[in-house]
N, CA, C, O and CB atoms as a CASP TS submission, in Angstrom:
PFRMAT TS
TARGET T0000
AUTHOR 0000-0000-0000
METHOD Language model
MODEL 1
PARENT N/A
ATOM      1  N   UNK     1     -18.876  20.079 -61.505  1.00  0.00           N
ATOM      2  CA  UNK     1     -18.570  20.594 -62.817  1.00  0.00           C
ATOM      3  C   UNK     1     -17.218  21.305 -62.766  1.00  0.00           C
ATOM      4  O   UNK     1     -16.899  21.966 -61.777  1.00  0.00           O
ATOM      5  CB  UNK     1     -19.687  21.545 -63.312  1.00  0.00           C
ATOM      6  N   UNK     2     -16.270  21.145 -64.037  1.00  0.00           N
ATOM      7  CA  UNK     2     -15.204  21.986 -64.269  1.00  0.00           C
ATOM      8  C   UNK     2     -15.387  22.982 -64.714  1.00  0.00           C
ATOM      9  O   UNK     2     -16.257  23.162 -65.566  1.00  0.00           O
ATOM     10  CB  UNK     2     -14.417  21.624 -64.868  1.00  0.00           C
ATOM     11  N   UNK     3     -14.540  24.002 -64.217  1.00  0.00           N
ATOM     12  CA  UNK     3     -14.872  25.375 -64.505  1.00  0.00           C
ATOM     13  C   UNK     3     -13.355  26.129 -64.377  1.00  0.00           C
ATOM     14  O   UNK     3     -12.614  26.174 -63.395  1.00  0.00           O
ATOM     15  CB  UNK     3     -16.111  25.978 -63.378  1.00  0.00           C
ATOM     16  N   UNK     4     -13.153  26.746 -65.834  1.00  0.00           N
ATOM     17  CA  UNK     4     -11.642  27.658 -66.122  1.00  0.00           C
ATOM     18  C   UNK     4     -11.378  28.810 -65.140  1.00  0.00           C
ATOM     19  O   UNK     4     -11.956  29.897 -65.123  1.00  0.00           O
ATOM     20  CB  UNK     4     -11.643  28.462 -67.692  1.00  0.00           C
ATOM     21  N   UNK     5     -10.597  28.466 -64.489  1.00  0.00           N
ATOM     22  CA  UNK     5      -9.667  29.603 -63.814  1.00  0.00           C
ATOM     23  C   UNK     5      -8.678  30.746 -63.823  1.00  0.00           C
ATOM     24  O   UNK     5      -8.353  31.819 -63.313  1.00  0.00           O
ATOM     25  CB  UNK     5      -9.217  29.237 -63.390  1.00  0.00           C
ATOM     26  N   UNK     6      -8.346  29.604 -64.948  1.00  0.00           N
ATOM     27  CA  UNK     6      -6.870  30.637 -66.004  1.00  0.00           C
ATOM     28  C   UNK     6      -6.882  29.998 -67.235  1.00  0.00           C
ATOM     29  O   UNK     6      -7.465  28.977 -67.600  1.00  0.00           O
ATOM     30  CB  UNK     6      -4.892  30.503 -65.395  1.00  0.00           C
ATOM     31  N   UNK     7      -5.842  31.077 -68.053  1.00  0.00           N
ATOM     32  CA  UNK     7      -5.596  30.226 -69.291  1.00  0.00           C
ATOM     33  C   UNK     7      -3.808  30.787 -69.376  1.00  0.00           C
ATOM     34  O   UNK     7      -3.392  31.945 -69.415  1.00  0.00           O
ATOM     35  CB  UNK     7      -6.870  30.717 -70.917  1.00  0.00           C
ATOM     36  N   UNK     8      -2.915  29.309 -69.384  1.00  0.00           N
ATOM     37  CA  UNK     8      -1.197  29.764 -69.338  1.00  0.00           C
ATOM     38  C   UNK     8      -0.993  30.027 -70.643  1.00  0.00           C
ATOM     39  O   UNK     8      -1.746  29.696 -71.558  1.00  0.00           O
ATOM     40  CB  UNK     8       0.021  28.569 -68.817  1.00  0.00           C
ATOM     41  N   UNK     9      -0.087  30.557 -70.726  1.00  0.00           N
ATOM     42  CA  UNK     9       0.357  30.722 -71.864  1.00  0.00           C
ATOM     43  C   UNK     9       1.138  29.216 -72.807  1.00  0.00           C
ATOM     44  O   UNK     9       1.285  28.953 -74.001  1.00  0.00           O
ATOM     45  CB  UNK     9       1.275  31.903 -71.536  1.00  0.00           C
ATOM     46  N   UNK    10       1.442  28.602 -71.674  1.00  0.00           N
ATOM     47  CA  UNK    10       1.910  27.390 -72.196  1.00  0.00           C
ATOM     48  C   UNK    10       1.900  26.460 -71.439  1.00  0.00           C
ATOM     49  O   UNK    10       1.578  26.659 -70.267  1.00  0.00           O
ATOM     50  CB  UNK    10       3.000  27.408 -72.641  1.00  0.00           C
ATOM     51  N   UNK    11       2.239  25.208 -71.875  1.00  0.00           N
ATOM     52  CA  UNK    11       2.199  23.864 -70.483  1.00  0.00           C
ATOM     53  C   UNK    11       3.551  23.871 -69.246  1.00  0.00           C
ATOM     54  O   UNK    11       3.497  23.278 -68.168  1.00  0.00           O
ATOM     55  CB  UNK    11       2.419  21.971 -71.420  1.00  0.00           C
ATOM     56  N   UNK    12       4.159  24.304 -69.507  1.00  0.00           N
ATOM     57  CA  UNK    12       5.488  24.676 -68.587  1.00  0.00           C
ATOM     58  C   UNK    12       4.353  25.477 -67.255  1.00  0.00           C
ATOM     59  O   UNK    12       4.045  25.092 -66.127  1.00  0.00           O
ATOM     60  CB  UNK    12       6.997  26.095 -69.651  1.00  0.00           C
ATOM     61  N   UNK    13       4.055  26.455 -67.883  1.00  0.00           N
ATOM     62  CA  UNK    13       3.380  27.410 -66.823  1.00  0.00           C
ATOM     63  C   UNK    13       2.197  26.493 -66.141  1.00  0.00           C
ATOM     64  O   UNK    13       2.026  26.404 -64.925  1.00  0.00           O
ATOM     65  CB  UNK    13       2.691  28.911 -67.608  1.00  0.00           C
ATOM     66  N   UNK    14       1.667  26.044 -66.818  1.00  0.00           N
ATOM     67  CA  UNK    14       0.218  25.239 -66.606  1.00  0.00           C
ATOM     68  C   UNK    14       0.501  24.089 -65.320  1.00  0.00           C
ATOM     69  O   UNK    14      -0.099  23.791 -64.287  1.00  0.00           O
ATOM     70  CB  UNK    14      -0.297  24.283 -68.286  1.00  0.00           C
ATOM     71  N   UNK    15       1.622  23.681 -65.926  1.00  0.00           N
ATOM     72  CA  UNK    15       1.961  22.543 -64.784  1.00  0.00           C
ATOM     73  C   UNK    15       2.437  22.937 -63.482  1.00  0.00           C
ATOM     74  O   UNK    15       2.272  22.331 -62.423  1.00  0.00           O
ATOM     75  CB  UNK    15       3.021  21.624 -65.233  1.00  0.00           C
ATOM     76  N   UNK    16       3.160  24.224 -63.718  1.00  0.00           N
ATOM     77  CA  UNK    16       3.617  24.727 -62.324  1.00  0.00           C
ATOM     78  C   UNK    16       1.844  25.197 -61.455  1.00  0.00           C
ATOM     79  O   UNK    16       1.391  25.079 -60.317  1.00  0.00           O
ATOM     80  CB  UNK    16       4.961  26.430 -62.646  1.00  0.00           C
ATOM     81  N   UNK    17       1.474  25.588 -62.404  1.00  0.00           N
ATOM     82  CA  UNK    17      -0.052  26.220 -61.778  1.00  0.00           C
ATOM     83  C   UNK    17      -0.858  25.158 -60.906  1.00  0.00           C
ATOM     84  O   UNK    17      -1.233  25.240 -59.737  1.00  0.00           O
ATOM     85  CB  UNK    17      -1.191  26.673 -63.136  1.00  0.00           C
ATOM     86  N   UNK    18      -1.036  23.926 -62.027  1.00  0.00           N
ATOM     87  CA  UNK    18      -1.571  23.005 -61.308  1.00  0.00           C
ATOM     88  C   UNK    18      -1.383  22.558 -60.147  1.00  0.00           C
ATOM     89  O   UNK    18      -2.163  22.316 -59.226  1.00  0.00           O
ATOM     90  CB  UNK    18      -1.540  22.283 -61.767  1.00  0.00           C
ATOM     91  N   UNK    19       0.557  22.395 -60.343  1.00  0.00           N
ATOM     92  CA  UNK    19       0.981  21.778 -58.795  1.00  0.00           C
ATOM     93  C   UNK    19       0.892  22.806 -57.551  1.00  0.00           C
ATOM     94  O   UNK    19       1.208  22.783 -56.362  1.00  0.00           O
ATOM     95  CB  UNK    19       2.645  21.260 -58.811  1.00  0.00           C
ATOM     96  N   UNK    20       0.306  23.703 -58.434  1.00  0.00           N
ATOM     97  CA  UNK    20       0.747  24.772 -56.545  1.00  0.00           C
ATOM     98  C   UNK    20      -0.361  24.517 -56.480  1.00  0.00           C
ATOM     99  O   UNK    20      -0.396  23.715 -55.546  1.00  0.00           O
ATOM    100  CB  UNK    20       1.275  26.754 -56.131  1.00  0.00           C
ATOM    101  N   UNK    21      -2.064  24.736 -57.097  1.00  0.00           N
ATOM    102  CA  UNK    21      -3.000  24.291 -56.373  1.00  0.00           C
ATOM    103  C   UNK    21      -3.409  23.072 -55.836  1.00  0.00           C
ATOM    104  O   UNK    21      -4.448  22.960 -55.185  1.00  0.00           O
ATOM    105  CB  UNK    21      -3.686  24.577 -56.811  1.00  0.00           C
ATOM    106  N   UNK    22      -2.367  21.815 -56.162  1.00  0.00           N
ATOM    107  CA  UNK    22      -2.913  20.154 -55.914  1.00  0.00           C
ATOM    108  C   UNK    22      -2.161  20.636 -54.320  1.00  0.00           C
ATOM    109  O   UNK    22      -2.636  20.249 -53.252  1.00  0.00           O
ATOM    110  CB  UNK    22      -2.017  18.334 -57.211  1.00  0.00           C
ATOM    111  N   UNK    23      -1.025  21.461 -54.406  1.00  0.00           N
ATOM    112  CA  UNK    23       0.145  21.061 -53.038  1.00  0.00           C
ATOM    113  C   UNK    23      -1.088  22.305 -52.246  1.00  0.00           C
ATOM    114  O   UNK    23      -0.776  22.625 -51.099  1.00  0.00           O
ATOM    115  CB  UNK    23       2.654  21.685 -53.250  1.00  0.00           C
ATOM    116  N   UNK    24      -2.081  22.802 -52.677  1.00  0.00           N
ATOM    117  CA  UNK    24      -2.829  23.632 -51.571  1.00  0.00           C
ATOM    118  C   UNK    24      -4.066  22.993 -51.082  1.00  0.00           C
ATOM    119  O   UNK    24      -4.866  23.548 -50.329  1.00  0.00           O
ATOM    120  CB  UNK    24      -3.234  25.032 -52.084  1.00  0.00           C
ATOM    121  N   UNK    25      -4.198  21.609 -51.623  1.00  0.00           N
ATOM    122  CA  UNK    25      -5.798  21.066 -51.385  1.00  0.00           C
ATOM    123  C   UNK    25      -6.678  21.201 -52.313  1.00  0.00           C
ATOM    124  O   UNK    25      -7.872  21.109 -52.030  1.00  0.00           O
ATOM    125  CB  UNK    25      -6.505  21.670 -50.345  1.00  0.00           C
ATOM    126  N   UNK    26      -6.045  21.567 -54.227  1.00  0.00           N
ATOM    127  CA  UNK    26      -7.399  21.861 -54.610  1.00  0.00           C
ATOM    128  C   UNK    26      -7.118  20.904 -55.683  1.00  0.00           C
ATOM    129  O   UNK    26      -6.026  20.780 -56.238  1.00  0.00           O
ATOM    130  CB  UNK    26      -7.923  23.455 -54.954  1.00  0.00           C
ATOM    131  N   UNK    27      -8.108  20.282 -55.920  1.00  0.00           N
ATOM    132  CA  UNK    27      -7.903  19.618 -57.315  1.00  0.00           C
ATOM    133  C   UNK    27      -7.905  20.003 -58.518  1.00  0.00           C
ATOM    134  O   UNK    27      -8.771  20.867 -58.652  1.00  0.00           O
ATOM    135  CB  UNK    27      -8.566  18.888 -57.503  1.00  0.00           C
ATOM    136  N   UNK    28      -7.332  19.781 -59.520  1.00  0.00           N
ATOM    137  CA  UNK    28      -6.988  21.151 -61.033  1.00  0.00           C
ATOM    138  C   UNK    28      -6.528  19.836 -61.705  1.00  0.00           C
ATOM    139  O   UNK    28      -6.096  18.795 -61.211  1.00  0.00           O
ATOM    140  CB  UNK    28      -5.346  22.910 -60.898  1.00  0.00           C
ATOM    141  N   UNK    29      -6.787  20.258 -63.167  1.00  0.00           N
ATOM    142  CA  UNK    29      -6.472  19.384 -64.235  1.00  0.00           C
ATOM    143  C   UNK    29      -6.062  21.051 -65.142  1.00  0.00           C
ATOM    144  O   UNK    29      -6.077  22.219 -64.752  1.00  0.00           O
ATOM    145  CB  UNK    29      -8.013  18.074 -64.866  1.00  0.00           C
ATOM    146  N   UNK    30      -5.736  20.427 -66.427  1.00  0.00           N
ATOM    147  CA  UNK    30      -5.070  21.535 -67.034  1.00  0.00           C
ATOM    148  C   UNK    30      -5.596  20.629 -68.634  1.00  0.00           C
ATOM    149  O   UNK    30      -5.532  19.405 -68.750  1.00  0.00           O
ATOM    150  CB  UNK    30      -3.055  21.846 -66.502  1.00  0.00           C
ATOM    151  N   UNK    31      -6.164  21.717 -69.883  1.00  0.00           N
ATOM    152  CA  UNK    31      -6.547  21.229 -71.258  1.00  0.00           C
ATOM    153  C   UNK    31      -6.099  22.135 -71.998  1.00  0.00           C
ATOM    154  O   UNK    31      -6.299  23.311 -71.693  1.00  0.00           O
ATOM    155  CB  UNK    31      -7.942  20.985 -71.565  1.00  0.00           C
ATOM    156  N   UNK    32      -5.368  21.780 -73.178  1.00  0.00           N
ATOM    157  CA  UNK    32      -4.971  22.400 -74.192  1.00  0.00           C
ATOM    158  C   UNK    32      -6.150  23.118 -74.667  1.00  0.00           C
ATOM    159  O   UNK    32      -7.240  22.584 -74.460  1.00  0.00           O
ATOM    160  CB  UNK    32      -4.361  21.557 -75.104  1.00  0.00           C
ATOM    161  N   UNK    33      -6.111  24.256 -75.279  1.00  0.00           N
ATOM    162  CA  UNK    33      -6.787  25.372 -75.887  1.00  0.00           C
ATOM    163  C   UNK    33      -6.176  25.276 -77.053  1.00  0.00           C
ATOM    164  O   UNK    33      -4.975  25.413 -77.281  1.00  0.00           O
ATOM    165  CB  UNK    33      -6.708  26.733 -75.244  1.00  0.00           C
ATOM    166  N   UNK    34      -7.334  24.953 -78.041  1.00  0.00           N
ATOM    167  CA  UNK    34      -6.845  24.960 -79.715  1.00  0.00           C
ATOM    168  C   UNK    34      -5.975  23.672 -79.996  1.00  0.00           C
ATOM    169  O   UNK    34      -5.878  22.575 -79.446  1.00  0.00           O
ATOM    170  CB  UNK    34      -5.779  26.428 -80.144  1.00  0.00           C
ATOM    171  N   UNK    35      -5.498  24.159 -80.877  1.00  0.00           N
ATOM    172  CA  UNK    35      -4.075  23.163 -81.863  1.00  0.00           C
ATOM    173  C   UNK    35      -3.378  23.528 -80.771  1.00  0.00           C
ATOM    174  O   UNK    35      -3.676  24.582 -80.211  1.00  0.00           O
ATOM    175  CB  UNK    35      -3.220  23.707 -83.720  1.00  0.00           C
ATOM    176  N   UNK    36      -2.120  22.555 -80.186  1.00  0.00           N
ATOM    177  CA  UNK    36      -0.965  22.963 -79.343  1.00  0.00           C
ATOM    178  C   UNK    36      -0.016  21.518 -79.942  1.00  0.00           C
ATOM    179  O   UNK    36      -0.305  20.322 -79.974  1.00  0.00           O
ATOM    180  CB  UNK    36      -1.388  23.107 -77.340  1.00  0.00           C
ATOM    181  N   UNK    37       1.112  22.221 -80.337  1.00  0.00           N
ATOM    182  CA  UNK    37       2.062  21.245 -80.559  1.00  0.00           C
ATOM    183  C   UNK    37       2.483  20.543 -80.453  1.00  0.00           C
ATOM    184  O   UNK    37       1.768  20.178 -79.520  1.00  0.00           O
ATOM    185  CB  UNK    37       2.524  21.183 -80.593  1.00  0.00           C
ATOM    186  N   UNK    38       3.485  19.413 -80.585  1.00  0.00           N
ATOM    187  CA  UNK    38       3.719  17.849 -79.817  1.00  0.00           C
ATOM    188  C   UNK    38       4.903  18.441 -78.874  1.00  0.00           C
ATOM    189  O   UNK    38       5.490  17.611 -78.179  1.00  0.00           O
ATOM    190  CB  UNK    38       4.335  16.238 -81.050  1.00  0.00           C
ATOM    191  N   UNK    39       5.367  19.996 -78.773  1.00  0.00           N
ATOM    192  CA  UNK    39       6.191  20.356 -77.851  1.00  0.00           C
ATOM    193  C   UNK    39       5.579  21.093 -76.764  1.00  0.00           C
ATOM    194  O   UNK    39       6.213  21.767 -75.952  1.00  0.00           O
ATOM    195  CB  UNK    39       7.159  21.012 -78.397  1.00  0.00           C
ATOM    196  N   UNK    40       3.926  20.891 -76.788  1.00  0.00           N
ATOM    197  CA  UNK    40       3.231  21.666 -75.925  1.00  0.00           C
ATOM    198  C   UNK    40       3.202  22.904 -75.703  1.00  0.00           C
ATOM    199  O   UNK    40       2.867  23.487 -74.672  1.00  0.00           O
ATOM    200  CB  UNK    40       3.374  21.362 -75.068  1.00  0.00           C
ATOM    201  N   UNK    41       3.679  23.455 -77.020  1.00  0.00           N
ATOM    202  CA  UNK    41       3.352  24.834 -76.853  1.00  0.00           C
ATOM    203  C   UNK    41       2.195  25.456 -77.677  1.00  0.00           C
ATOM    204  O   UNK    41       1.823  25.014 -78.765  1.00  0.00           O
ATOM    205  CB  UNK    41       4.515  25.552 -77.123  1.00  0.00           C
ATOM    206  N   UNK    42       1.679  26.508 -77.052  1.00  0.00           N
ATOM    207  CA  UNK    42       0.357  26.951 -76.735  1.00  0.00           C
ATOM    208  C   UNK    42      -0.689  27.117 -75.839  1.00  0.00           C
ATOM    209  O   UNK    42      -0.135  27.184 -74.742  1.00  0.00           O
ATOM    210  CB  UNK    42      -0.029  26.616 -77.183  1.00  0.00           C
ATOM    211  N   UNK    43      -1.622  27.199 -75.718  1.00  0.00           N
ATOM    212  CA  UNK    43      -2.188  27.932 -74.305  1.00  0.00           C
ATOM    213  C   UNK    43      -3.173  26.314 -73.931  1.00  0.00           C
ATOM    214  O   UNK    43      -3.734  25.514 -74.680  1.00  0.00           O
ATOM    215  CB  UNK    43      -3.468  29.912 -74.660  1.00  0.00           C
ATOM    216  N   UNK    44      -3.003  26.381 -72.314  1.00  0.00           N
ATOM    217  CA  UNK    44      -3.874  25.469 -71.828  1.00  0.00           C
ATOM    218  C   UNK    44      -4.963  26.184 -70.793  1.00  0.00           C
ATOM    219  O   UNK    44      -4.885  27.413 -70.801  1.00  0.00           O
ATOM    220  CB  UNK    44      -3.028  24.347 -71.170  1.00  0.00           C
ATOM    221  N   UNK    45      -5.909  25.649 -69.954  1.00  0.00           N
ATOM    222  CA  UNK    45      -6.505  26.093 -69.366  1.00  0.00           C
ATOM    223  C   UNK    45      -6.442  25.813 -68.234  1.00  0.00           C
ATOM    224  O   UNK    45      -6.175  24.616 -68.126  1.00  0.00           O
ATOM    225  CB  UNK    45      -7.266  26.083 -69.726  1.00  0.00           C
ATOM    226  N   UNK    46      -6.582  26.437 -67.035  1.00  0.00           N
ATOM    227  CA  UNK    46      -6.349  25.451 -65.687  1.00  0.00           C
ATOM    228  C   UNK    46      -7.846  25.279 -65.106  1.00  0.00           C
ATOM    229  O   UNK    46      -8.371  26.336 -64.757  1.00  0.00           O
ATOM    230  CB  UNK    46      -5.210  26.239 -64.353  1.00  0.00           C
ATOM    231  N   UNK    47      -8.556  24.184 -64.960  1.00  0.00           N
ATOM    232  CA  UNK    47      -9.675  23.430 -64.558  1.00  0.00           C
ATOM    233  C   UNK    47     -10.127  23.046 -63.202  1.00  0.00           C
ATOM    234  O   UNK    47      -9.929  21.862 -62.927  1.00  0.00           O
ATOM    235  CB  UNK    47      -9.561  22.430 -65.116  1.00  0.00           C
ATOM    236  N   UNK    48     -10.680  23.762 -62.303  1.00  0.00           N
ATOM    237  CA  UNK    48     -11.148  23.564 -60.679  1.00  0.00           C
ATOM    238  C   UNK    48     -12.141  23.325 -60.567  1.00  0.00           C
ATOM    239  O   UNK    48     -12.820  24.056 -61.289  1.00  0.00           O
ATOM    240  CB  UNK    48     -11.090  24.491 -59.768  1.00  0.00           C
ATOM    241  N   UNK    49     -12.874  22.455 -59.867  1.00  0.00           N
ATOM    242  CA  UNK    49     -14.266  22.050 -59.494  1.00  0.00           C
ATOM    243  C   UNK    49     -14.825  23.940 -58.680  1.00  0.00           C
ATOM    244  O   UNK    49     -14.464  24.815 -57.893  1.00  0.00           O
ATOM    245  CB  UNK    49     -14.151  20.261 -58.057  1.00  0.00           C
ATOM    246  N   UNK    50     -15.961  23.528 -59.691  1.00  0.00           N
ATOM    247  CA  UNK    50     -16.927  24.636 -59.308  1.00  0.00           C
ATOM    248  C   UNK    50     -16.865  25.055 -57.856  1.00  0.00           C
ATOM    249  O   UNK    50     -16.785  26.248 -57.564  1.00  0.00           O
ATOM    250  CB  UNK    50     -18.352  24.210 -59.600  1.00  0.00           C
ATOM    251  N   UNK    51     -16.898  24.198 -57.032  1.00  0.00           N
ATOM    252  CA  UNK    51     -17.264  24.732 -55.694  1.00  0.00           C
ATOM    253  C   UNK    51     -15.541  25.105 -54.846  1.00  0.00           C
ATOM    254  O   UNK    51     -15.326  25.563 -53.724  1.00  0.00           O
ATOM    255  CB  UNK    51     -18.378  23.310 -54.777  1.00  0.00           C
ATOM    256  N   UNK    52     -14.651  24.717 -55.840  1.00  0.00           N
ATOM    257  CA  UNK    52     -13.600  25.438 -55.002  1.00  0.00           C
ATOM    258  C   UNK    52     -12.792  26.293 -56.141  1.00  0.00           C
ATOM    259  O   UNK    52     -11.562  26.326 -56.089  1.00  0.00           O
ATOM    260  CB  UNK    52     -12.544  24.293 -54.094  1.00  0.00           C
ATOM    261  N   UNK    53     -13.483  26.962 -57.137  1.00  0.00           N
ATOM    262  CA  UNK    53     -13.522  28.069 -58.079  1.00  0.00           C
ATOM    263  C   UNK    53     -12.488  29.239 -56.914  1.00  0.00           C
ATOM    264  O   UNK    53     -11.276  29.455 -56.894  1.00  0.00           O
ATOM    265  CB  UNK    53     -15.498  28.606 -58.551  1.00  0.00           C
ATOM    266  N   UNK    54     -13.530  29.746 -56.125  1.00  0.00           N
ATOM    267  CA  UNK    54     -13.442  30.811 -55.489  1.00  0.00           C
ATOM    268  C   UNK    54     -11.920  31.020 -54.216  1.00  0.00           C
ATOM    269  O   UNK    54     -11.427  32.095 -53.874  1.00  0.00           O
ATOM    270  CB  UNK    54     -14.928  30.803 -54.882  1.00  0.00           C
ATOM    271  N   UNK    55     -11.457  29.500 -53.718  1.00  0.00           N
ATOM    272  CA  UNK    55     -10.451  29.649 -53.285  1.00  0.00           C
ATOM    273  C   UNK    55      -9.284  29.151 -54.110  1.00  0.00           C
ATOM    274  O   UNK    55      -8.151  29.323 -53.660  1.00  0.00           O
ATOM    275  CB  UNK    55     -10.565  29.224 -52.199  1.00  0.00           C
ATOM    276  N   UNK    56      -9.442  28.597 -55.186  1.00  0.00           N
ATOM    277  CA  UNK    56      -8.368  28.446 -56.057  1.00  0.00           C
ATOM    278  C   UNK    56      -7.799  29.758 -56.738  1.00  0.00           C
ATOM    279  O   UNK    56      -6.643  29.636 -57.143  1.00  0.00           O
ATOM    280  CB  UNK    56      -8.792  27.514 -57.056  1.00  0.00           C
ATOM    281  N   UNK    57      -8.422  31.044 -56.947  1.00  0.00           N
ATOM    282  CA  UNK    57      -8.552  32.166 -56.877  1.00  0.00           C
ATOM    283  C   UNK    57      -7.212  32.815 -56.323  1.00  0.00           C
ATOM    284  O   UNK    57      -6.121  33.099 -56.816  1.00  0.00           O
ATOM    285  CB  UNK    57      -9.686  32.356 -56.213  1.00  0.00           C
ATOM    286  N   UNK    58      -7.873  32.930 -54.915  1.00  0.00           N
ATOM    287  CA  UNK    58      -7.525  33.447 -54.004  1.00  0.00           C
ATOM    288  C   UNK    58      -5.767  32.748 -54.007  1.00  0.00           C
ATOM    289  O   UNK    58      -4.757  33.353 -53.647  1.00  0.00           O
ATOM    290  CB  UNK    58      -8.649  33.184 -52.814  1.00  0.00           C
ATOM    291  N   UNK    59      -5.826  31.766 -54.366  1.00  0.00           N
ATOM    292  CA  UNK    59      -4.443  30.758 -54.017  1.00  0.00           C
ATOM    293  C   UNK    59      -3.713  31.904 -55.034  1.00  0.00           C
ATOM    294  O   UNK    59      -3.166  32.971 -54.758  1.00  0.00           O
ATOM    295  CB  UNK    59      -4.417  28.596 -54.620  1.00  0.00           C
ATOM    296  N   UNK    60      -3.945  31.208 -56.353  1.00  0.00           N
ATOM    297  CA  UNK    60      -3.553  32.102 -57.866  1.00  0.00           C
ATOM    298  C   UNK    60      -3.178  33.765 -57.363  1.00  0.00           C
ATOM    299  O   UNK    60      -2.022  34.167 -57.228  1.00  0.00           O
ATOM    300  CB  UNK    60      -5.262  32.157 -59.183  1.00  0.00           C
ATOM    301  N   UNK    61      -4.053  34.364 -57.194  1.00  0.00           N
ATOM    302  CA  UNK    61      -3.641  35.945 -57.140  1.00  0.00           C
ATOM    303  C   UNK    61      -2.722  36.090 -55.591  1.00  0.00           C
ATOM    304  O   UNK    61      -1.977  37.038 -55.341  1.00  0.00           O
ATOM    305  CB  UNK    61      -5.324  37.108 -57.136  1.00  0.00           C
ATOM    306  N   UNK    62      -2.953  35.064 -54.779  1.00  0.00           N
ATOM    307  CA  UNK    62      -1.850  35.666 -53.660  1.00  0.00           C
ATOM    308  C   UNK    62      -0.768  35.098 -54.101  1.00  0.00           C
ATOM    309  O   UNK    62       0.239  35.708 -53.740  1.00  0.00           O
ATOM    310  CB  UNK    62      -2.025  35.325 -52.041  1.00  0.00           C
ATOM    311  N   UNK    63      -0.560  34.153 -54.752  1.00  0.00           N
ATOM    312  CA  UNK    63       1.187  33.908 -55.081  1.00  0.00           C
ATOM    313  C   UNK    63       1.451  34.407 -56.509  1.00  0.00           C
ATOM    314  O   UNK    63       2.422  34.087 -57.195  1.00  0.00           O
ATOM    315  CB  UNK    63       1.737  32.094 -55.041  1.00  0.00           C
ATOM    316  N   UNK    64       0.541  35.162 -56.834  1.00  0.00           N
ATOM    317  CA  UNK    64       0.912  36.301 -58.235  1.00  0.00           C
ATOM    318  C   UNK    64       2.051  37.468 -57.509  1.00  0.00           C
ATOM    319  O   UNK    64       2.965  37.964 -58.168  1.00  0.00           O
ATOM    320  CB  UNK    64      -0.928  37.404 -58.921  1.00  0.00           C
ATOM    321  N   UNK    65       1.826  37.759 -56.187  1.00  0.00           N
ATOM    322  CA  UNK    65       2.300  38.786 -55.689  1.00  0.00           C
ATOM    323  C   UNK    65       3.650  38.940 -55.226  1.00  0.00           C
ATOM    324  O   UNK    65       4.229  39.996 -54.973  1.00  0.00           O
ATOM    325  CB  UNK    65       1.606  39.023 -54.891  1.00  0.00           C
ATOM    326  N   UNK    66       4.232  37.370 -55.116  1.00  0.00           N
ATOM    327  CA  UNK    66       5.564  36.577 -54.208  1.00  0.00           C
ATOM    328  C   UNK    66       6.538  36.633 -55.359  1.00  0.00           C
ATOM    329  O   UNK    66       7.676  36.182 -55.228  1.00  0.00           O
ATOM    330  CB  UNK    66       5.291  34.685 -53.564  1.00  0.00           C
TER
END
């Protein structure tokens, strides 16, 4: 099952998010939240399989810090 991790503020951010967790081993998809424009702006969600919830996490808040 997919399960939300974050929510970006926009797809610029979303995509960078995704790729740092695909380039760490985790698999992530990313879904628009609401109406979002044909310029992709608006908030998406970033999407990790349940069972690697907890180190996709860990990925996210340690390179919050860099």
């Amino acid at each position: 099952m997919w399960t939300v991790i974050y929510i970006a503020p926009n797809r610029t951010h979303a995509e960078m998010l995704k790729n740092m967790l695909d380039g760490e081993g985790i698999l992530a998809n990313i879904r628009p939240v609401g109406v979002v424009s044909m310029l992709g702006d608006g908030m998406y969600e970033i999407l990790v399989l349940e069972s690697e919830v907890d180190e996709a996490h860990a990925i996210l808040c340690q390179n919050a810090t860099k």
